[in-house]
C-alpha positions in Angstrom: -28.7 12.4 18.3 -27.9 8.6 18.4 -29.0 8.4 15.2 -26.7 10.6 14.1 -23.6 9.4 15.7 -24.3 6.2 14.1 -24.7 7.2 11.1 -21.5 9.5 11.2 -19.4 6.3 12.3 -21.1 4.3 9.9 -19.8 6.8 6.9 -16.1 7.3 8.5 -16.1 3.3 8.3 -17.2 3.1 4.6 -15.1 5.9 3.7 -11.5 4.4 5.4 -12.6 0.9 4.3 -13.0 2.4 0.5 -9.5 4.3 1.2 -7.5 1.2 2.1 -8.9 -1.0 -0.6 -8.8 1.8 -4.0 -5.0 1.6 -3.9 -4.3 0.5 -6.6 -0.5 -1.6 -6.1 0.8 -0.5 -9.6 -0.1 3.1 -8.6 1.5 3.0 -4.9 4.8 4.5 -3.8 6.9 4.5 -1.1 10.5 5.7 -0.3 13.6 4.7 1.1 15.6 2.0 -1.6 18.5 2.7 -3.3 18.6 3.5 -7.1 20.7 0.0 -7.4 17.5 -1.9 -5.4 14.9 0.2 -6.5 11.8 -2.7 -6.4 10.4 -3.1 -2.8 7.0 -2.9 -0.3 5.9 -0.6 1.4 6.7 -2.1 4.7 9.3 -4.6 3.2 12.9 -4.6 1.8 14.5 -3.5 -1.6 15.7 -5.8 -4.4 17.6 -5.2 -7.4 15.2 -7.2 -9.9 11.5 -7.0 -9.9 11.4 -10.9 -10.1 13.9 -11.3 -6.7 11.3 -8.9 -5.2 8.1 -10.8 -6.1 10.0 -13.8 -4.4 10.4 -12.7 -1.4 7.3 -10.4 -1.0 4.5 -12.2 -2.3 4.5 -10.1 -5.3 3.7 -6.7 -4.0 6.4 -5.2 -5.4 6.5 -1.5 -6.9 9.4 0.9 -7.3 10.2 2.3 -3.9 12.8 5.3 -4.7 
């Protein structure tokens, strides 16, 4: 039964860690800017320009509309 717990957690692990890391940043979406500051993060702010967004966010920019 032990063995089977750990082996359970063990495949919930590699399946969330190969979740987080497949997304792909040109792929991603999230919502929430304006159509006139459409370039954003998920977690961080909307820009007009794609260059003003890759700034200020590191460069993980994609349209967030």
């Amino acid at each position: 039964m032990k063995k089977t717990i750990t082996n359970l957690l063990f495949l919930i692990g590699i399946l969330s860690f190969t979740a987080l890391m497949s997304c792909d940043e040109d792929l991603e979406n999230c919502t929430g800017c304006p159509d006139d500051a459409p370039y954003g993060t998920i977690d961080g702010g909307c820009y007009a320009t794609l260059s003003d967004c890759e700034n200020n966010e590191s460069g993980n920019c994609v349209i967030c509309q």
